[in-house]
C-alpha positions as CSV (number, residue, x, y, z in Angstrom):
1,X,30.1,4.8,6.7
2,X,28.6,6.8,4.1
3,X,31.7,5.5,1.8
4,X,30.2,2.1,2.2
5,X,26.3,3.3,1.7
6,X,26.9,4.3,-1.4
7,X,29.2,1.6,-2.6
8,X,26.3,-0.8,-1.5
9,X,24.0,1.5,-3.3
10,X,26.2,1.0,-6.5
11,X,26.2,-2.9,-6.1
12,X,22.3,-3.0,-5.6
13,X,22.2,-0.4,-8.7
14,X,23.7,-2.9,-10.9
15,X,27.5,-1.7,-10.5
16,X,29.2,-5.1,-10.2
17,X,32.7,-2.9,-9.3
18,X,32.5,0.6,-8.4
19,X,35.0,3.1,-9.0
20,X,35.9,5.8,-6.3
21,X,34.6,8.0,-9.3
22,X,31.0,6.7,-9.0
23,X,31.4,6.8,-5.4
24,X,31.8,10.4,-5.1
25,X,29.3,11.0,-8.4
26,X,26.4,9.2,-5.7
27,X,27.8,11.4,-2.7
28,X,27.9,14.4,-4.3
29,X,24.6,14.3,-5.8
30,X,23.5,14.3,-2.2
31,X,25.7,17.1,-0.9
32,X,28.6,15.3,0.6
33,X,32.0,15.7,0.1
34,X,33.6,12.1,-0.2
35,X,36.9,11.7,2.2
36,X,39.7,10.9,-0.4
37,X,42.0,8.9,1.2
38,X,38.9,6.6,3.4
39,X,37.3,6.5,-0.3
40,X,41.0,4.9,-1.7
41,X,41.2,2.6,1.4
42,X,37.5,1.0,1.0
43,X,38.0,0.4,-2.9
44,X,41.7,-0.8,-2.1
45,X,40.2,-3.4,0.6
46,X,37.1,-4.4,-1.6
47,X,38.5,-5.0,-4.8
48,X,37.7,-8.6,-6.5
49,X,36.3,-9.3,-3.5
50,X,32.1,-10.5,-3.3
51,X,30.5,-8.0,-1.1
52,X,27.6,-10.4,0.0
53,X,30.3,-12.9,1.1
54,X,31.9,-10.1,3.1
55,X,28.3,-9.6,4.4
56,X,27.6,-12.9,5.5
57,X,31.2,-13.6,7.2
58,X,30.6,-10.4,9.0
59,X,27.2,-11.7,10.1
60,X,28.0,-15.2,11.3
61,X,31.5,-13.4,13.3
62,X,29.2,-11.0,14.8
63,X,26.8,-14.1,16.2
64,X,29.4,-15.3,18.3
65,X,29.3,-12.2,20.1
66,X,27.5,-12.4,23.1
67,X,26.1,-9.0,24.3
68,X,24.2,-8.1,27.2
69,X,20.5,-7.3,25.5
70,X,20.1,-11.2,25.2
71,X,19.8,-11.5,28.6
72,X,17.4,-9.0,29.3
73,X,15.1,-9.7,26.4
74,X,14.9,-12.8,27.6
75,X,13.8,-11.7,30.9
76,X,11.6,-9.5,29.3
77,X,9.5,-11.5,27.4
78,X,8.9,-14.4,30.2
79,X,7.3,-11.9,32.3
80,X,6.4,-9.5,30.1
81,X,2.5,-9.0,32.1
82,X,4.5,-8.7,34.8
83,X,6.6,-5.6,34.2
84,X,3.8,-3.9,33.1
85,X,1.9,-4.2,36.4
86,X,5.3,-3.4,38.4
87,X,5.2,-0.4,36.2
88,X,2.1,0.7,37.0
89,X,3.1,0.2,40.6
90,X,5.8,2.6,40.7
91,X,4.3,5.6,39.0
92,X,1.8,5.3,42.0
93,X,4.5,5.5,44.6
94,X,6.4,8.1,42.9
95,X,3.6,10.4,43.2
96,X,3.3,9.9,46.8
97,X,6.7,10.2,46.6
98,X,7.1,13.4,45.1
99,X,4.0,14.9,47.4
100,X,5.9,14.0,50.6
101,X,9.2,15.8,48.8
102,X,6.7,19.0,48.1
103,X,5.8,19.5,51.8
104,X,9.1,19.1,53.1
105,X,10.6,21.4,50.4
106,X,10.6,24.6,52.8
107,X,11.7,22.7,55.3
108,X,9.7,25.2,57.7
109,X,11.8,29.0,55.6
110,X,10.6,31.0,53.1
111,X,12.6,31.6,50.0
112,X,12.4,35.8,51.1
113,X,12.0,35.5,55.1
């Protein structure tokens, strides 16, 4: 990942086609050592190729993808006013929850009897 930071860092910088040189010149001026052969690989794979195409056909594959957080922000915002008084709710039975738990604790023994 941090390969592909700074290669994007280079593109938005003005480098049209970084080198693995100026890869590792932006890593190492932040302390990192770059990982040779994952450095070879990601200038191998993105040579003559448009990184903002890449981008955007990442982007539209990942749409497709359904995922389980739609669902539940969904949910979420239609009754939004009501999970917050349901929430409010709870922490009020969870004390009295918790107090019952605190007299029954001993159970009737003492830690040193």
């Amino acid at each position: 990942m941090r390969h592909i930071a700074a290669y994007l860092l280079l593109q938005i910088g003005g480098n049209a086609s970084p080198s693995a040189g100026d890869v590792k010149k932006v890593l190492s001026a932040v302390g990192i050592d770059a990982d040779e052969e994952r450095l070879e690989k990601l200038i191998s794979e993105l040579e003559g190729k448009d990184v903002n195409t890449l981008i955007a056909e990442g982007s539209s594959k990942l749409s497709s993808v359904p995922s389980g957080g739609a669902v539940a922000s969904s949910g979420a915002a239609a009754g939004g006013a009501a999970a917050g008084g349901a929430a409010a709710e709870e922490k009020v039975e969870e004390k009295k929850e918790e107090e019952k738990e605190e007299s029954d604790d001993d159970m009737g023994f003492g830690l040193f009897d």
